[in-house]
Backbone and ligand atoms as CSV (ligand in chain L), in Angstrom:
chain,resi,resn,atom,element,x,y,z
A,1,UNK,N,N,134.212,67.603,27.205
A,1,UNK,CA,C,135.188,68.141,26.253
A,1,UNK,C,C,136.281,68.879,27.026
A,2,UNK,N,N,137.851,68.622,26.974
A,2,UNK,CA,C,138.715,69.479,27.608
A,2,UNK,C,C,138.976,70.464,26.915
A,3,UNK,N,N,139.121,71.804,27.884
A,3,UNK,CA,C,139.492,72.689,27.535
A,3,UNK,C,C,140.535,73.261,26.608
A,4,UNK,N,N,141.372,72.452,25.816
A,4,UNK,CA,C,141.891,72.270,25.036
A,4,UNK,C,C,141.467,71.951,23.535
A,5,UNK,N,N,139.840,71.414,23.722
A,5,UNK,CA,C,138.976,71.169,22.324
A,5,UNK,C,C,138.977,72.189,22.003
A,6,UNK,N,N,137.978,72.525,23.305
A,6,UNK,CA,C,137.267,74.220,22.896
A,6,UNK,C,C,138.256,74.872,21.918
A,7,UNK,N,N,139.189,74.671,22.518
A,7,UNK,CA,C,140.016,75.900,21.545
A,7,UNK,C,C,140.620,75.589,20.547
A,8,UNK,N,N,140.381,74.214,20.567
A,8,UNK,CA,C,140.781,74.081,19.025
A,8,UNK,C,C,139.518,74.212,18.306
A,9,UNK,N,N,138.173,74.073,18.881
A,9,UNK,CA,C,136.729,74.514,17.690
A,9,UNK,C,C,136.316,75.513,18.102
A,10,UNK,N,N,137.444,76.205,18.933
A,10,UNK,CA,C,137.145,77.955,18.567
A,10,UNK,C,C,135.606,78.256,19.419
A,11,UNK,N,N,135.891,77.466,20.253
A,11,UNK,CA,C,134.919,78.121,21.686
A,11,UNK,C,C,135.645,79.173,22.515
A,12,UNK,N,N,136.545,78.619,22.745
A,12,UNK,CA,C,137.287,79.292,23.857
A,12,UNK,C,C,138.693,80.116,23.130
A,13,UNK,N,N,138.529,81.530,23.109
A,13,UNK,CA,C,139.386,82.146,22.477
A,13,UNK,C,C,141.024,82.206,22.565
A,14,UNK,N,N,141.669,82.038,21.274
A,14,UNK,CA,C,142.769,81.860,21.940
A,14,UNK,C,C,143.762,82.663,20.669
A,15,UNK,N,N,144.606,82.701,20.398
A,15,UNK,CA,C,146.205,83.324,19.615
A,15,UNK,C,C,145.920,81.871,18.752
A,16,UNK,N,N,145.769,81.670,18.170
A,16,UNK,CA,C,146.068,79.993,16.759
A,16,UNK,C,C,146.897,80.656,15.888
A,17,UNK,N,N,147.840,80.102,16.158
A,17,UNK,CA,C,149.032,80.328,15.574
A,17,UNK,C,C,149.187,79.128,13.687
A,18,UNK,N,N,148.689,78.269,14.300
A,18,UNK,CA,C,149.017,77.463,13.701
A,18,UNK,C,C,147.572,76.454,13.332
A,19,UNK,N,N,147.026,75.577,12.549
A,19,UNK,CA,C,145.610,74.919,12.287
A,19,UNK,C,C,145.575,73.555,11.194
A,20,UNK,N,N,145.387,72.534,11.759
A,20,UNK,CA,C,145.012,71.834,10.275
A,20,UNK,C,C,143.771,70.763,10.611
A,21,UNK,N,N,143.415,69.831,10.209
A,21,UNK,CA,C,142.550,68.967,10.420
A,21,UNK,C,C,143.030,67.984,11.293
A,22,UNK,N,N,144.642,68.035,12.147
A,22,UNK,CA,C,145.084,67.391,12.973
A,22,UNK,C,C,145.504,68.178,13.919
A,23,UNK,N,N,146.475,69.004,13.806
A,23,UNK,CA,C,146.569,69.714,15.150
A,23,UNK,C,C,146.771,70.889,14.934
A,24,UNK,N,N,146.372,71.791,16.320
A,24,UNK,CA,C,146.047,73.596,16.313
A,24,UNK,C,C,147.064,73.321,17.295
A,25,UNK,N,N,147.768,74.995,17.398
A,25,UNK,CA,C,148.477,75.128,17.765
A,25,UNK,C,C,148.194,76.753,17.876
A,26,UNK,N,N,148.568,77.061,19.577
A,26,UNK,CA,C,148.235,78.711,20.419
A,26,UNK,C,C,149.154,78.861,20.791
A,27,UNK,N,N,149.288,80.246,21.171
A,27,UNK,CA,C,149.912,80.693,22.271
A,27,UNK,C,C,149.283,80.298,23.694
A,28,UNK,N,N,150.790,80.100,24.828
A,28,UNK,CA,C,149.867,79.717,25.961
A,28,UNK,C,C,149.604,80.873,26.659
A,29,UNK,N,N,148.257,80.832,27.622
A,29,UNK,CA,C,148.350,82.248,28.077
A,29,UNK,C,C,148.931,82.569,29.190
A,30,UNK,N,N,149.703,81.733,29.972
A,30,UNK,CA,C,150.336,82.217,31.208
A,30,UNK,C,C,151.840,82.145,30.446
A,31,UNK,N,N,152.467,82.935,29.695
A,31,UNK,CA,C,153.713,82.552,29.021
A,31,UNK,C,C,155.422,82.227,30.130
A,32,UNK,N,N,155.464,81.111,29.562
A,32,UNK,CA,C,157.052,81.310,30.569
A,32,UNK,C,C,158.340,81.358,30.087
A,33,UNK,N,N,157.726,82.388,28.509
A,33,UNK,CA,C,159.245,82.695,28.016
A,33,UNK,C,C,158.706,83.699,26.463
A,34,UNK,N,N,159.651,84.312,25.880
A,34,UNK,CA,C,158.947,85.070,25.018
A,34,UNK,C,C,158.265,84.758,24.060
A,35,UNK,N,N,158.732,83.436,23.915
A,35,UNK,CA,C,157.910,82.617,22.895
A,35,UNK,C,C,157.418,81.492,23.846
A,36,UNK,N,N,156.149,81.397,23.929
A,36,UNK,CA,C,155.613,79.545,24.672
A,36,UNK,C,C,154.479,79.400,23.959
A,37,UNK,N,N,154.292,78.136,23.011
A,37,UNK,CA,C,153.699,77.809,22.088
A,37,UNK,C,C,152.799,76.421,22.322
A,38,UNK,N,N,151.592,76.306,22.652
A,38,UNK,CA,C,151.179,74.426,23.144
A,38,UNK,C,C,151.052,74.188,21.801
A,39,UNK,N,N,151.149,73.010,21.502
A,39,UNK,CA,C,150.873,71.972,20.637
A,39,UNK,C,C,149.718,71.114,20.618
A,40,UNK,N,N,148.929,70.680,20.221
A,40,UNK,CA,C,148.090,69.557,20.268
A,40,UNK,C,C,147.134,68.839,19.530
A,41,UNK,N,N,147.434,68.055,19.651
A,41,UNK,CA,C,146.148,67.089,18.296
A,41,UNK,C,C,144.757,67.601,18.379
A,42,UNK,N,N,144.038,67.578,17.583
A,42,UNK,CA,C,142.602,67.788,17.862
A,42,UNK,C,C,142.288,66.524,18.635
A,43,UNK,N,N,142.662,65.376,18.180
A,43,UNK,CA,C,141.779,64.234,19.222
A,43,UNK,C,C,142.499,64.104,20.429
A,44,UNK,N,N,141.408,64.016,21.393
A,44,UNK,CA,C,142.095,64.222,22.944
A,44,UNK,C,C,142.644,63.008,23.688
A,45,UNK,N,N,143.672,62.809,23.025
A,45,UNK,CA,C,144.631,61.952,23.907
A,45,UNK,C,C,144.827,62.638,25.122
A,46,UNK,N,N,144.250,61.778,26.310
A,46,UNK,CA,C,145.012,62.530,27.748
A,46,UNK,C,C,145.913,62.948,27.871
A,47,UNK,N,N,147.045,61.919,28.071
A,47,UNK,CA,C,148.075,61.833,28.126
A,47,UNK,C,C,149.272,60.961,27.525
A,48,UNK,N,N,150.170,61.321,27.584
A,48,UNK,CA,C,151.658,59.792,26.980
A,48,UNK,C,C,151.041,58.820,27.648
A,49,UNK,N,N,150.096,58.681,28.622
A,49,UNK,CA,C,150.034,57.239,29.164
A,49,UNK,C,C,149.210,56.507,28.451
A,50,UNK,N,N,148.326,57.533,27.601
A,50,UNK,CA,C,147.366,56.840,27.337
A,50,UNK,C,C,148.161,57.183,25.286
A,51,UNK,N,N,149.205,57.164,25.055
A,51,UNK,CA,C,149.365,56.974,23.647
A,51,UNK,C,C,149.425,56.070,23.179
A,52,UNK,N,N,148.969,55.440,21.821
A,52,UNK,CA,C,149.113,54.323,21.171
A,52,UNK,C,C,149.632,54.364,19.990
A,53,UNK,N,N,149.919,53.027,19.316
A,53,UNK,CA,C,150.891,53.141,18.226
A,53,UNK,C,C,150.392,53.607,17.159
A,54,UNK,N,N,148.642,53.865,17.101
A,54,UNK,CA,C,147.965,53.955,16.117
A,54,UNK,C,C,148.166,55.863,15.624
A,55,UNK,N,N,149.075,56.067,16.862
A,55,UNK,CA,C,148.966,57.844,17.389
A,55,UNK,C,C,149.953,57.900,16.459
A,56,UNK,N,N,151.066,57.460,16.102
A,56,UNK,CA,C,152.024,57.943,15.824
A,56,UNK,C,C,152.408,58.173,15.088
A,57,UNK,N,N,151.992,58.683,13.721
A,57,UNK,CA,C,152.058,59.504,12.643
A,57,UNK,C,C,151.150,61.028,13.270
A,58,UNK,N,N,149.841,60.950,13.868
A,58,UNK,CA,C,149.534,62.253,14.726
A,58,UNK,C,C,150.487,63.077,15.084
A,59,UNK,N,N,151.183,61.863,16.127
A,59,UNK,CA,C,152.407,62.709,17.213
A,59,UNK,C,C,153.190,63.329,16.952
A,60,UNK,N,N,153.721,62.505,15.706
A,60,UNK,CA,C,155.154,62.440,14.869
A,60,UNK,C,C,154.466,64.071,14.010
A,61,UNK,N,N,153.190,64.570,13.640
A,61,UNK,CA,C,152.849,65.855,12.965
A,61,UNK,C,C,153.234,66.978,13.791
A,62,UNK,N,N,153.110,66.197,15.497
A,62,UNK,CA,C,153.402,67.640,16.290
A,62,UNK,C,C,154.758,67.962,16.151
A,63,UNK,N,N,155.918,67.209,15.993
A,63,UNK,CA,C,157.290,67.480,15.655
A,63,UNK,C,C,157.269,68.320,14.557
A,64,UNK,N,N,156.628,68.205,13.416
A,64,UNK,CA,C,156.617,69.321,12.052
A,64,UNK,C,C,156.432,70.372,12.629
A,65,UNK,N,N,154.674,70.457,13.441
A,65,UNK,CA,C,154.300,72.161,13.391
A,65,UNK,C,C,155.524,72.404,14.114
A,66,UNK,N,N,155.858,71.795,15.157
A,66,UNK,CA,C,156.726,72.714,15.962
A,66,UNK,C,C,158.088,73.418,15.093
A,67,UNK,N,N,158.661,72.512,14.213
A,67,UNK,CA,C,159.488,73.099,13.922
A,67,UNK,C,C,159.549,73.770,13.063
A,68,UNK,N,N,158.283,74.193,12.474
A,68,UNK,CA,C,157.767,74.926,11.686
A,68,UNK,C,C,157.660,76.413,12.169
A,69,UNK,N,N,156.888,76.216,13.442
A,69,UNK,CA,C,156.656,77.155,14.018
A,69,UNK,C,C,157.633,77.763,14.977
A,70,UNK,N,N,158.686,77.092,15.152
A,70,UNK,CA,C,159.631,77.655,15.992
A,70,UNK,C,C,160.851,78.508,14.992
A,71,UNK,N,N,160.516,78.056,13.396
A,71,UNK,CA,C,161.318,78.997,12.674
A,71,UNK,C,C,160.541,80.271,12.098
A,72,UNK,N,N,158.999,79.945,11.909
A,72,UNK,CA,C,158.029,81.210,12.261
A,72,UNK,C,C,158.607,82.551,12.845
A,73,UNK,N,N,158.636,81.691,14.599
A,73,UNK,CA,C,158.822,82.945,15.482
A,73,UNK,C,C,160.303,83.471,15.174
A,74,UNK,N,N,161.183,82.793,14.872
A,74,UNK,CA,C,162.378,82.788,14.767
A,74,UNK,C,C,163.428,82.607,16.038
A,75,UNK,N,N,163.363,81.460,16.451
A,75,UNK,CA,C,163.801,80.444,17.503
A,75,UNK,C,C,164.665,79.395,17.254
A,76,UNK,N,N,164.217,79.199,15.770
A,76,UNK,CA,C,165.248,77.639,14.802
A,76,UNK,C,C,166.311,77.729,15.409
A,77,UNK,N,N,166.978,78.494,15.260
A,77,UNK,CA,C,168.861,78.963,15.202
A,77,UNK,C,C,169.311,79.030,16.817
A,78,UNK,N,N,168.102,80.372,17.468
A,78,UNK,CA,C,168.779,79.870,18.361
A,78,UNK,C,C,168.629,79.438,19.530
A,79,UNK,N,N,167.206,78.362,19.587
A,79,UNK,CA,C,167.394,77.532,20.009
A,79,UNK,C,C,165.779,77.186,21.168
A,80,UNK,N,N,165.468,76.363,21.184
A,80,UNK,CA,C,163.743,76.212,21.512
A,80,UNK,C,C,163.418,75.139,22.491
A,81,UNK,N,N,162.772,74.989,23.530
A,81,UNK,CA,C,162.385,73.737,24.071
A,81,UNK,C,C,161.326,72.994,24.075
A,82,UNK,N,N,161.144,71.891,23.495
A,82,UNK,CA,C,159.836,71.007,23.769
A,82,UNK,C,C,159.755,70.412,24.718
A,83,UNK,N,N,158.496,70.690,25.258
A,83,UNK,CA,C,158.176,69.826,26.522
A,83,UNK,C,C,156.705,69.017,26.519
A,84,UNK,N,N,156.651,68.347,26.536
A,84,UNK,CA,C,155.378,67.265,27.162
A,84,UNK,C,C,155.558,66.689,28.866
A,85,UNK,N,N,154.487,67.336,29.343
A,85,UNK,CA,C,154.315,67.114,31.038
A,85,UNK,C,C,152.899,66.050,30.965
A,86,UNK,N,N,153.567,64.843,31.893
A,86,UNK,CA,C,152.565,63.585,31.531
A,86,UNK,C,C,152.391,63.698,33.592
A,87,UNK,N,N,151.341,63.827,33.797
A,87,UNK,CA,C,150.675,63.723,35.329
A,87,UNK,C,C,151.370,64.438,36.298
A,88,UNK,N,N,151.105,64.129,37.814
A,88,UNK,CA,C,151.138,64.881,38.363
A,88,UNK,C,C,152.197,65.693,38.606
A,89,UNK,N,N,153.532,64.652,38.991
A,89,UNK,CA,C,154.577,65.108,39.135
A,89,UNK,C,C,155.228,66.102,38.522
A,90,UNK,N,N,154.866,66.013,37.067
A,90,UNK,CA,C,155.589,66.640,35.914
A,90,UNK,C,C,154.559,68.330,35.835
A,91,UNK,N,N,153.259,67.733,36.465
A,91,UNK,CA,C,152.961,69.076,36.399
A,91,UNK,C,C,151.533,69.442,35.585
A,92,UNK,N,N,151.611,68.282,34.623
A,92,UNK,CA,C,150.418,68.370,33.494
A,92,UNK,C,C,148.938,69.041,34.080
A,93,UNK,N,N,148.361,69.893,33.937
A,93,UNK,CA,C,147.433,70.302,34.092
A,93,UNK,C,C,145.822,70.549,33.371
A,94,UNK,N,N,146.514,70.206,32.750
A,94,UNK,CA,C,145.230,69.678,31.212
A,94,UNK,C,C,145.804,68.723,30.614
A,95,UNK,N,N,144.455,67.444,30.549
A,95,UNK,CA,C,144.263,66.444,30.375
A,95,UNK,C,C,143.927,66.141,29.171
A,96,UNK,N,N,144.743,66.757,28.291
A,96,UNK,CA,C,144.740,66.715,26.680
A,96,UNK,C,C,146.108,66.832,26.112
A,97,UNK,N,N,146.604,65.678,25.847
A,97,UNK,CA,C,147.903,66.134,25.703
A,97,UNK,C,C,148.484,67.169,24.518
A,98,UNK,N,N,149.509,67.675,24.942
A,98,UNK,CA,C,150.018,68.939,24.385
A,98,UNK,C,C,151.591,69.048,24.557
A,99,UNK,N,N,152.548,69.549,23.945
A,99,UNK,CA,C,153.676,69.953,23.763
A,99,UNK,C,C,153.627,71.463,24.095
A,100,UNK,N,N,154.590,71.755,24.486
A,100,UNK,CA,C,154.700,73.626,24.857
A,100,UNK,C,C,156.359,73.577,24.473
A,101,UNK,N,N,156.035,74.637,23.433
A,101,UNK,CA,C,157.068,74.945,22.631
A,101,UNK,C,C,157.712,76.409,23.332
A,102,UNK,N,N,158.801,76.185,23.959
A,102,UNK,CA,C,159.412,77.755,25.042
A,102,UNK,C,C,160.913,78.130,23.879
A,103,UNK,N,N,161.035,79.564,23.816
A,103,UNK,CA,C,162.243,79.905,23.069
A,103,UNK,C,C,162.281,81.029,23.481
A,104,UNK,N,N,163.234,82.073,23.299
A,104,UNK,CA,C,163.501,83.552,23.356
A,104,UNK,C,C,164.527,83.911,24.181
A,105,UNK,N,N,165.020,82.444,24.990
A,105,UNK,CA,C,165.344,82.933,26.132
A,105,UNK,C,C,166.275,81.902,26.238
A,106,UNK,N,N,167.062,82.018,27.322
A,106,UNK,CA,C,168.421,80.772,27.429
A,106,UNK,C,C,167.354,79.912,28.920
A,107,UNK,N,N,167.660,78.721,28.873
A,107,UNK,CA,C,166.948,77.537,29.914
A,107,UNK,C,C,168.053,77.153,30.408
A,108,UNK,N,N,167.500,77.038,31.534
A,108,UNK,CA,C,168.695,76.121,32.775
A,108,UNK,C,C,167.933,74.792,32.339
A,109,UNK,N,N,169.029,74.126,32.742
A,109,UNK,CA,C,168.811,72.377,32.898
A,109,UNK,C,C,169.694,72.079,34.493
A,110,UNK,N,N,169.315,71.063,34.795
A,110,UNK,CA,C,167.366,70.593,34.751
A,110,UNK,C,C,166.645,71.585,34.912
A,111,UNK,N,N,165.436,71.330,34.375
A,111,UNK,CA,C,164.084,72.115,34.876
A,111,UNK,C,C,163.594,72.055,36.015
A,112,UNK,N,N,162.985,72.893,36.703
A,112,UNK,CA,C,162.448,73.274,38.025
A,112,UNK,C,C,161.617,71.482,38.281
L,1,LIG,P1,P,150.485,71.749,31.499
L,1,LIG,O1,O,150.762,72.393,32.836
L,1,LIG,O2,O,151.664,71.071,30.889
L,1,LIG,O3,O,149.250,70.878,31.546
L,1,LIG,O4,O,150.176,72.942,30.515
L,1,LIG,C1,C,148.936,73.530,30.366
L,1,LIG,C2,C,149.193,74.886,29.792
L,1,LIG,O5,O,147.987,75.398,29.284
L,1,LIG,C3,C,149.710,75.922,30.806
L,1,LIG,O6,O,150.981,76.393,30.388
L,1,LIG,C4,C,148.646,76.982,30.799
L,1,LIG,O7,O,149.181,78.290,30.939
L,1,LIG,C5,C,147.998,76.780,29.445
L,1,LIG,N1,N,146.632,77.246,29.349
L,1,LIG,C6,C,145.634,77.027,30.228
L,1,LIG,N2,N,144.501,77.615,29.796
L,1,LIG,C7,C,144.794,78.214,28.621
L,1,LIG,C8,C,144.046,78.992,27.689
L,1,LIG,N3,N,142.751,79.270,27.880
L,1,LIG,N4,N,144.680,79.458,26.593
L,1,LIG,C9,C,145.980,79.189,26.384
L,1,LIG,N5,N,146.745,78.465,27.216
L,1,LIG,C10,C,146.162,77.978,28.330
């Protein structure tokens, strides 16, 4: 089970911001902005590599919470980043895929 279940069945303690029978949604705990929010399905898709078409009403739910939740924190207006990091390069570190929702703050582009 990745560490990312756990916390969505509430093994592993976390901020749940957000909950449904598809995807939970925390605070992350190493934050890299005043708001950083993961996203993720309960079923553990690794990664984008491993998404399928059957996903995509799932996926397409993580676009709601987020923007749900990014007018929550109050970020809508002015202004929020989604990110999905797919392997090494990009950084991904848990093997469950997830979105991390960053706001509070102004972002350089490109990213590091
Ligand atoms: P990534 O590097 O894209 O795989 O993102 C994984 C994210 O999970 C990182 O931003 C971590 O800070 C975050 N993370 C790892 N463990 C936990 C945890 N126990 N609770 C909340 N966030 C976590």
């Amino acid at each position: 089970m990745t560490l990312f279940e756990k916390i969505a069945n509430h093994e592993i303690p976390a901020t749940i911001l957000f909950e449904d029978d598809m995807i939970v949604a925390f605070r992350d705990i190493n934050p890299q902005a005043p708001q950083h929010v993961v996203i993720i399905p309960r079923r553990a898709i690794a990664s984008v590599n491993d998404v399928e078409s059957d996903d995509a009403a799932l996926l397409g739910m993580m676009f709601v919470v987020a923007k749900q939740i990014a007018s929550d924190l109050g970020v809508a207006e002015s202004g929020y980043r989604l990110i999905i990091n797919c392997g090494p390069d990009a950084g991904q570190s848990v093997a469950h895929i997830h979105m991390h929702l960053l706001g509070g703050r102004t972002m350089a582009w490109p990213p590091g």
